[in-house]
Phi, psi and omega in degrees: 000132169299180181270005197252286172325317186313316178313300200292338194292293207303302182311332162304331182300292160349279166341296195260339173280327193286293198264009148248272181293005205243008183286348129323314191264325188262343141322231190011296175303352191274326194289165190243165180314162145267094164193123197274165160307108193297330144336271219252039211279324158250182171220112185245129185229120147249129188273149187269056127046284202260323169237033176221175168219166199227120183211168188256140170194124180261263205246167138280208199275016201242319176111003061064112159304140178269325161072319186234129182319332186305306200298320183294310156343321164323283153324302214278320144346303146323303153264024160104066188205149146242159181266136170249346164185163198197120158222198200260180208223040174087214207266128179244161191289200211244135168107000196085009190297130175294136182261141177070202202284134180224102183255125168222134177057041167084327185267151160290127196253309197228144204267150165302159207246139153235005173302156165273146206170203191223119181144157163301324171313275189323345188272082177289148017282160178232184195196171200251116136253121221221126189197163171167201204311339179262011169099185198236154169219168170215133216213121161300137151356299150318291175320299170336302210267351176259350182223355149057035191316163163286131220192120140235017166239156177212172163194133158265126172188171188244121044260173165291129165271315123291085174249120194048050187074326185266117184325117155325090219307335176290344183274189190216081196331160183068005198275152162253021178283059186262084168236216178269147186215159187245158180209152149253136148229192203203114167287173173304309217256031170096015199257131211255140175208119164299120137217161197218156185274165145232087211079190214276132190215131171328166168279305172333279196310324165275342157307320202268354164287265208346288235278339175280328188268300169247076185003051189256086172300329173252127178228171165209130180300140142248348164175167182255248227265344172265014189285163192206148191227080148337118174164095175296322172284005180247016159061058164232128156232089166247162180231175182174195206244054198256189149263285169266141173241134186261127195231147191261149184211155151175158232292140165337124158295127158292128173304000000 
């Protein structure tokens, strides 16, 4: 065999090793120590209902990705808001697209995804977060998509951390499947809490903070190790490069 075909063998090899059996192993290689700020283990935002609102943002009206917490920070400037905390507000393709269902101001933007697949969106059950003038929920996926509520934000992703009181059946106490991670849940009496780790933490675990700490029978993952949490009062500035962003916003105090 020449050196040049030989090149070609190895690299097919390559390849074909990259996109199959080895997708494990490169799980793995990826995980982090398990360890929260012992101090500090979440960073938690609950929204006030009464003086705040929750809103979604992809592109404007131009079709222009806003992309940085910073640029919604902008916005929320701009139209007489303060931003009071923003992250990104879960997992998206190659161009920023948002996977699965993305609804803002009522229009669908982007369709439910129920497909099957390799990845935390895909590690069912997954689930739908969702709020307007009658308050927010979080609805597996499916559920979602058979009673279809009227909505005027939506977001999809994956896994459901929490559903009806109960962990998500894929996790595993005690698991070293650890990194940084992001969440939305939502308590009985509707009350919404933003959280994000400060290190790296299993899923059991960050399920069992909702459903134990804050009495969030329905939780949803939204994203990991590229996740970022703006909210100055919690001494966060952070930024970052996504497609939707979920924002706690609420309106300019008049001098």
């Amino acid at each position: 065999m020449t050196e040049k075909p030989r090149l070609c063998l190895i690299l097919l090899l390559l390849s074909a090793a990259a996109f199959s059996g080895c997708a494990s192993l490169v799980q793995s290689a990826k995980n982090q120590t398990c360890a929260l700020d012992p101090a500090h283990p979440f960073d938690v935002v609950t929204v006030d209902p009464s003086t705040q609102e929750l809103r979604l943002f992809w592109q404007d009206e131009a079709g222009q990705r806003y992309g940085s917490l910073d640029a919604v920070r902008d916005w929320a400037e701009t139209h007489d808001y303060e931003l009071v905390a923003a992250t990104n507000a879960g997992i998206f393709e190659p161009g920023f697209v948002p996977t699965g269902l993305y609804v803002e101001a009522g229009e669908e933007k982007q369709p439910l995804n129920l497909d099957d697949g390799y990845g935390n969106f895909f590690l069912k059950p997954n689930g739908v977060f969702f709020f307007g003038p009658d308050g927010a929920g979080i609805q597996e996926a499916t559920r979602f998509a058979a009673q279809r509520p009227e909505v005027a934000y939506a977001t999809q992703s994956g896994p459901l951390l929490v559903e009806d009181g109960q962990i998500h059946p894929a996790f595993t106490e005690g698991s070293d499947n650890c990194r940084l991670r992001s969440g939305v849940g939502v308590a009985d009496d509707g009350t919404v809490h933003l959280v994000i780790s400060n290190g790296a933490v299993n899923f059991y675990d960050f399920a069992t903070f909702f459903r134990d700490t804050l009495g969030s029978p329905n939780a949803l993952y939204l994203d990991g190790g590229i996740s970022r949490l703006y909210a100055p009062h919690l001494d966060r500035w952070d930024d970052g490069d996504f497609a939707a962003i979920l924002a706690v916003l609420a309106p300019k105090e008049v001098p």
